[in-house]
PAZAPA-4460 file (N, C-alpha, C; in steps of 0.05 Angstrom, whole numbers, plus 32768, in hexadecimal, padded with zeros to 4 digits):
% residues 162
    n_x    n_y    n_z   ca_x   ca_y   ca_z    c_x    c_y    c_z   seq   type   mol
   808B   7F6A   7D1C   808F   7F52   7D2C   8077   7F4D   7D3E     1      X     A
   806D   7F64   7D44   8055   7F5D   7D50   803A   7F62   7D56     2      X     A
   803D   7F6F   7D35   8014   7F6A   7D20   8017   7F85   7D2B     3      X     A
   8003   7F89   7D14   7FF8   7FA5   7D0B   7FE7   7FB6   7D2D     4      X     A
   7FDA   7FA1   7D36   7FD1   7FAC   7D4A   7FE6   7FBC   7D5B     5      X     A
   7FFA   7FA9   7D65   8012   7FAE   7D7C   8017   7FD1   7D6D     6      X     A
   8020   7FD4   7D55   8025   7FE5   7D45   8018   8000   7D48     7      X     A
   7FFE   7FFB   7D4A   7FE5   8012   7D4F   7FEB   8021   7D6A     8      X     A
   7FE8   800B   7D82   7FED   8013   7D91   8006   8022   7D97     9      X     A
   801C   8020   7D90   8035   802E   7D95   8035   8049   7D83    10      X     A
   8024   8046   7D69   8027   8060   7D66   8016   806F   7D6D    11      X     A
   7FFE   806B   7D7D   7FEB   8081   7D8B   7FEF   8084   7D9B    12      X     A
   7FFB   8076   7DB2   8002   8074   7DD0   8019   806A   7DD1    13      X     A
   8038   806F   7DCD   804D   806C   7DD5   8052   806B   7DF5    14      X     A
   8046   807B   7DFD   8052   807F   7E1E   8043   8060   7E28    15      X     A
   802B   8065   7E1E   8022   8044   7E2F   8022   8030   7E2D    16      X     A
   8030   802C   7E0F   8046   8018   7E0D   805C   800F   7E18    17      X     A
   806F   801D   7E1B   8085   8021   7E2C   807F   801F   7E48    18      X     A
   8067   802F   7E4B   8063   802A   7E6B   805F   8005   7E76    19      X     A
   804C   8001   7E67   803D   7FE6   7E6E   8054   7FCD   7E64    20      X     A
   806C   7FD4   7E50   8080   7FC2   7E4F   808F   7FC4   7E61    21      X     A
   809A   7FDE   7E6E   80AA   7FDB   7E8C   80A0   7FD0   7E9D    22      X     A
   808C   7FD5   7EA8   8083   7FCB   7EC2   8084   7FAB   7EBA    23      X     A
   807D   7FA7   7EA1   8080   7F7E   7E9D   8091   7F78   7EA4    24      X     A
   80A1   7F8D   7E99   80C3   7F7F   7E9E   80D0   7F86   7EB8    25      X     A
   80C6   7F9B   7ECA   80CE   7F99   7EE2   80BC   7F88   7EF2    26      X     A
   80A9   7F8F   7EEC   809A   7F78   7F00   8091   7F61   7EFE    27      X     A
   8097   7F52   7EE9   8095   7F38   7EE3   809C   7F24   7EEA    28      X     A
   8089   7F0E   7EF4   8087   7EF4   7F08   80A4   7EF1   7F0E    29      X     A
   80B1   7EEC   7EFC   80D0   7EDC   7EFE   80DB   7EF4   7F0D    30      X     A
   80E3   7F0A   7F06   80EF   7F25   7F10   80EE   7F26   7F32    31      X     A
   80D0   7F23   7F3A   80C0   7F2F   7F4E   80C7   7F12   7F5D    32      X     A
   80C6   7EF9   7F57   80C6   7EE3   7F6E   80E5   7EE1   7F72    33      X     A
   80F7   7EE0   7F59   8111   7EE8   7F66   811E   7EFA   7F76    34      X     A
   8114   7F16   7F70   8120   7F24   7F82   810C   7F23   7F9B    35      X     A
   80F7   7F18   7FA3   80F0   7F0D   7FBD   8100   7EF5   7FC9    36      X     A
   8109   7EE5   7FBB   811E   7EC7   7FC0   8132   7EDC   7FCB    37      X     A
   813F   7EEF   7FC7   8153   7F06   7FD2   814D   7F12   7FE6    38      X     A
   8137   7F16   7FEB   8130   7F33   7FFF   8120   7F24   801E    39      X     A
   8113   7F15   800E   8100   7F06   802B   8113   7EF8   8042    40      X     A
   8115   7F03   8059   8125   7EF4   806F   8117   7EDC   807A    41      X     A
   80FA   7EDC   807D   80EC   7ECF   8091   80D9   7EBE   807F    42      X     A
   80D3   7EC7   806D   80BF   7EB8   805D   80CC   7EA8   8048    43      X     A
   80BE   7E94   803F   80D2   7E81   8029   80A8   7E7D   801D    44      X     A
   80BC   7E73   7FFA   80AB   7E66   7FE7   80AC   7E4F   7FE6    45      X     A
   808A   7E3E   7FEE   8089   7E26   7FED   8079   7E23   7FD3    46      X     A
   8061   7E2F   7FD2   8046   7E25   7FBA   8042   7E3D   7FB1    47      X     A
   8043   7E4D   7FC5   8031   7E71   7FB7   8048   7E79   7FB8    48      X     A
   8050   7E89   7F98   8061   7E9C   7F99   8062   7EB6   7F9B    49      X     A
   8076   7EC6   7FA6   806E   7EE2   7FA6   8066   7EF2   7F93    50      X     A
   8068   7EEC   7F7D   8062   7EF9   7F61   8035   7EEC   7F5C    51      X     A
   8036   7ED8   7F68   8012   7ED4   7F6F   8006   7EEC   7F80    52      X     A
   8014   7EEE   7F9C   8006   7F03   7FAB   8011   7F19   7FA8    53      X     A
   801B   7F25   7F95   8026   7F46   7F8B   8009   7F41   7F76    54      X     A
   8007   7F2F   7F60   7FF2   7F32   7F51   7FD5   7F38   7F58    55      X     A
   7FD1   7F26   7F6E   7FB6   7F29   7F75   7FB4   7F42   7F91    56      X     A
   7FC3   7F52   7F96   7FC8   7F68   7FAC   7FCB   7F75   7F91    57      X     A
   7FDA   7F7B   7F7C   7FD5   7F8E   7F69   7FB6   7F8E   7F5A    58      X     A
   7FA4   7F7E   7F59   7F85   7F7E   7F4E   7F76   7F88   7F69    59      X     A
   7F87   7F8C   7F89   7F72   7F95   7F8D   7F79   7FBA   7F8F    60      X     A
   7F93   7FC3   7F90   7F9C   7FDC   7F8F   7F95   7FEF   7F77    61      X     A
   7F94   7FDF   7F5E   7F8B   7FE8   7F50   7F6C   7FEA   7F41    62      X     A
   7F59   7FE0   7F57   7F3F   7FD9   7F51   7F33   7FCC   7F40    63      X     A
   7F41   7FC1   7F38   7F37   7FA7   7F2D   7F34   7F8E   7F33    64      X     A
   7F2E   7F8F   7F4B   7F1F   7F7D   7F67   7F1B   7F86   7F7D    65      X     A
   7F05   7F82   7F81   7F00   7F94   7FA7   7F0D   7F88   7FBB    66      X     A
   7F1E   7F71   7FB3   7F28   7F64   7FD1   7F3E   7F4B   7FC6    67      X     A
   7F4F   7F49   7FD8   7F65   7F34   7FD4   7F4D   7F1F   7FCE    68      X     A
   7F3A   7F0F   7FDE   7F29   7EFD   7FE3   7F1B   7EF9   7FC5    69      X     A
   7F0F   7F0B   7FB9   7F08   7F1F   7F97   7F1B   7F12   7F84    70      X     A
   7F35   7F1C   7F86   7F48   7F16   7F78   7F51   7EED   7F73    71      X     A
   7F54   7EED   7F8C   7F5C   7ED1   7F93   7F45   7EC3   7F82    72      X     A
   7F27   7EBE   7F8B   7F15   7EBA   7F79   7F12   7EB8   7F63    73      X     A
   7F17   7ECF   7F56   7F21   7ED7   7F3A   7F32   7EC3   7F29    74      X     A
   7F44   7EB7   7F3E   7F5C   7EAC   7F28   7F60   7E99   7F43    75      X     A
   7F50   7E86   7F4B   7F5B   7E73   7F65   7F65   7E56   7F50    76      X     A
   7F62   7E56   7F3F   7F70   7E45   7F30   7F8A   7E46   7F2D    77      X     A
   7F97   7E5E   7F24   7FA6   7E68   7F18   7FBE   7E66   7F38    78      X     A
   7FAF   7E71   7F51   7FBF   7E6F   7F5F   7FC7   7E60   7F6F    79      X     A
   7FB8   7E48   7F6B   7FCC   7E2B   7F76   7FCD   7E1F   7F90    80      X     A
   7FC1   7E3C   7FA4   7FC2   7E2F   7FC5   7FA1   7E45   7FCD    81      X     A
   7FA1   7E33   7FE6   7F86   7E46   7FFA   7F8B   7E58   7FF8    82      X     A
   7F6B   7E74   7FFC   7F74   7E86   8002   7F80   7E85   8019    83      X     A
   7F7F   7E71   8031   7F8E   7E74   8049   7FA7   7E7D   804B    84      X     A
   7FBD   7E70   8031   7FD0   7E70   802C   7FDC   7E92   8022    85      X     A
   7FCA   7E9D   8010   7FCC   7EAF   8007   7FC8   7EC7   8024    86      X     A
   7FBC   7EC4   8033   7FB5   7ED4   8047   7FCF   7ECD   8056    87      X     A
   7FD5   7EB5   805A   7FED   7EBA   807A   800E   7EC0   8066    88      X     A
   8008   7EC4   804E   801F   7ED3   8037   8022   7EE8   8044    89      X     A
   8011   7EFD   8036   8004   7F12   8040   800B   7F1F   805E    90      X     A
   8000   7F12   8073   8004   7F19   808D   8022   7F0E   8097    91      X     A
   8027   7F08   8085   8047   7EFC   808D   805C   7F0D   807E    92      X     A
   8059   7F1E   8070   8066   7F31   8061   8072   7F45   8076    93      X     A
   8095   7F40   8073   80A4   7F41   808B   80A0   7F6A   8080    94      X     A
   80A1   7F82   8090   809B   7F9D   8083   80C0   7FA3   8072    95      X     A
   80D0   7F95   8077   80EF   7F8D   8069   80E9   7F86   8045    96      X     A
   80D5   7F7C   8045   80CB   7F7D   8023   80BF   7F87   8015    97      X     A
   80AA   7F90   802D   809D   7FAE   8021   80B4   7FC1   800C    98      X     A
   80C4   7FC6   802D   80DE   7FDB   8020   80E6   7FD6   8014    99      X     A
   80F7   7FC3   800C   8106   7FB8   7FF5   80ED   7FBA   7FDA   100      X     A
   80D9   7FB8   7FD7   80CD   7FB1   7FC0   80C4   7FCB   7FB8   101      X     A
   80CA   7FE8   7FCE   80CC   7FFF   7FBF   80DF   800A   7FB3   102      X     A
   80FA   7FFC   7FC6   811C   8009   7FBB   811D   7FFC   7F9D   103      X     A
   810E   7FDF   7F9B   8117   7FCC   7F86   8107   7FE3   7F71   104      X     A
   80EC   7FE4   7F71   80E1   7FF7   7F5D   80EA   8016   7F57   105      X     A
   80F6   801A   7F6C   8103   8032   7F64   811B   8039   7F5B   106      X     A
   812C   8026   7F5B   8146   801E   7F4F   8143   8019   7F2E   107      X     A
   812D   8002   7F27   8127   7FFE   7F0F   8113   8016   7EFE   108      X     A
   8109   8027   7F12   80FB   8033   7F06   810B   8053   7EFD   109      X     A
   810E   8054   7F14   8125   8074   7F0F   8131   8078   7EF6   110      X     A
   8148   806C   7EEB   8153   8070   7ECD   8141   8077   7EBF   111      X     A
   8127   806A   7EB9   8112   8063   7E9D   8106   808B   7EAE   112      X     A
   8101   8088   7EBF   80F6   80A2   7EBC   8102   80BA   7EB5   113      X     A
   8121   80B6   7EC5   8135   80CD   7EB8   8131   80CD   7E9E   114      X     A
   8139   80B4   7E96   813D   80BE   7E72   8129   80C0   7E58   115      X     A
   810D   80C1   7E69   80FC   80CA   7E66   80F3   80E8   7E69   116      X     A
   8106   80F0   7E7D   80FD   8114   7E8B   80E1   810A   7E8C   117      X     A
   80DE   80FB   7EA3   80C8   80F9   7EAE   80C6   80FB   7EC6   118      X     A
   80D7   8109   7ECF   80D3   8114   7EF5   80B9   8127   7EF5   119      X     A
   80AD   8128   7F13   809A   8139   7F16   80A2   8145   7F32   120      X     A
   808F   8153   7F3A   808F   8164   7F54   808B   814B   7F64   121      X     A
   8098   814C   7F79   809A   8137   7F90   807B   8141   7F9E   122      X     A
   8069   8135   7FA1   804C   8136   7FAF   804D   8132   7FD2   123      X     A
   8042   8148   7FD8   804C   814B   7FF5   8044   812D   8009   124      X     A
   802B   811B   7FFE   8023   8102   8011   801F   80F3   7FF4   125      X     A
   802B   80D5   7FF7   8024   80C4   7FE6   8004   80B7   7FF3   126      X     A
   7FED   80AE   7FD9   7FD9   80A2   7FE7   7FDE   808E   7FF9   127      X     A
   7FD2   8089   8010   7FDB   8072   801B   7FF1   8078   8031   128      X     A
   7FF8   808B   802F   800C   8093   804B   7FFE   8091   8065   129      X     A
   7FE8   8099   8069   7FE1   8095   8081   7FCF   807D   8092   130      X     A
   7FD6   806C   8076   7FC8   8050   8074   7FDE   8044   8098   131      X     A
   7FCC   8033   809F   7FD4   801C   80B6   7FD6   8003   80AD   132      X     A
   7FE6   7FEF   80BA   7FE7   7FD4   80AD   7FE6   7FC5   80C7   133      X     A
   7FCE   7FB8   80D7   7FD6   7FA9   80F1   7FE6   7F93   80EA   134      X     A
   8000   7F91   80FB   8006   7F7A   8102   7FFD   7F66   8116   135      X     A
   8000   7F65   8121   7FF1   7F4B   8138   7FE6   7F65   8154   136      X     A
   7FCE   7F59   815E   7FBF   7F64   8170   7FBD   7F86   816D   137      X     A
   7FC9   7F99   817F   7FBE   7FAF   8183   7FDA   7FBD   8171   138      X     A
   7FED   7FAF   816B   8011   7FB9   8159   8009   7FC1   813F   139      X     A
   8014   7FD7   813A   8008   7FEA   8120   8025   7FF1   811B   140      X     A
   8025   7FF5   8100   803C   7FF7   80F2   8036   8017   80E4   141      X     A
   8045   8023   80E4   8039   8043   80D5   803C   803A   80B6   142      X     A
   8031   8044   80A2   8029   803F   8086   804E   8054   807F   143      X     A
   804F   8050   8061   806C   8055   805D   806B   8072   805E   144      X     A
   8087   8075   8061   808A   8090   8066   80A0   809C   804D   145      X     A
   8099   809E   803A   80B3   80A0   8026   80CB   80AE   8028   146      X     A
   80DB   80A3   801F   80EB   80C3   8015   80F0   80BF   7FFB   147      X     A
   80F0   80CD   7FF0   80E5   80D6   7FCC   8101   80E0   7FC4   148      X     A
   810E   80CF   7FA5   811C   80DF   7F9C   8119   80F7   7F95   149      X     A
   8133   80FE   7F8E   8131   811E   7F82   8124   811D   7F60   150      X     A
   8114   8132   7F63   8106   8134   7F48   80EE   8122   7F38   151      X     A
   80F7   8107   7F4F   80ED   80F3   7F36   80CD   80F0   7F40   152      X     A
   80C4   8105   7F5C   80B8   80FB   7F6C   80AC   80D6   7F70   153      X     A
   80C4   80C8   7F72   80C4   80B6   7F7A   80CC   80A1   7F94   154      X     A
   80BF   8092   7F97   80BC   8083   7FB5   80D6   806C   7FB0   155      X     A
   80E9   8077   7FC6   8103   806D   7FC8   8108   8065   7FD9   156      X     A
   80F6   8065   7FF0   8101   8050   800F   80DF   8055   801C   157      X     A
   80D8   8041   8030   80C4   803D   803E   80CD   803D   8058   158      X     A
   80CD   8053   806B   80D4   8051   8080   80C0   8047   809C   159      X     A
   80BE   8033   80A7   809E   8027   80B0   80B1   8020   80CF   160      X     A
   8099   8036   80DD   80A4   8032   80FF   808D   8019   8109   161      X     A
   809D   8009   8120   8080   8005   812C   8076   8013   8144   162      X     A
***
């Protein structure tokens, strides 16, 4: 159904098949802006959707852009408003969706790894734990503090003091 190539790939690399079709399907535009239409208290969608600035904040986490500003560039067609717009998204990101958008991934993600037996050793600091996020003037928010299922060493809640 879907050519010899698709084919190759699944039989040399199964796992990264599977990998790269989950995450579509969990994290995919429609998936990701609805369950933000659910979770966001304070923020609402006018032009930029949340599934735009998860994309271009995922090109820059994963280095494949040095900067939201990089990214936006990259695809300012594609995403429909100023970077102004994209920036007061961003700084407007209530830390209530943060959390939710780790419970949401770890809810969808948990099963596929169980039945995988793909738990690992829970890692004593996730990267980025001791990361800061300013909110307005000198107000600092502490970077997440997990608590990790059992086994799956997975990130299951973001606990963020100010």
């Amino acid at each position: 159904m879907l050519g010899a190539v698709f084919e190759r790939f699944v039989e040399k690399s199964p796992i990264s098949v599977m990998v790269r079709a989950t995450l579509e399907r969990v994290l995919s535009a429609d998936r990701l802006d609805l369950w933000y239409e659910r979770t966001a208290e304070k923020q609402y969608t006018r032009d930029l959707l949340f599934s735009t600035v998860y994309d271009l904040m995922s090109q820059v986490v994963f280095c494949v852009q040095p900067s939201v500003r990089a990214a936006y560039l990259a695809q300012e067609a594609d995403v429909g408003t100023s970077i102004v717009s994209v920036y007061n998204k961003l700084n407007g990101l209530e830390t209530r969706t943060s959390a939710e958008l780790v419970r949401y991934s770890a809810r969808e993600f948990a099963p596929l790894i169980a039945q995988m037996d793909g738990a690992c050793p829970l890692a004593r600091r996730l990267p980025g734990q001791n990361c800061r996020r300013q909110l307005s003037g000198s107000q600092r928010a502490s970077a997440p503090s997990p608590a990790r299922g059992p086994r799956a060493g997975l990130a299951r809640e973001v606990a963020c003091r100010l």
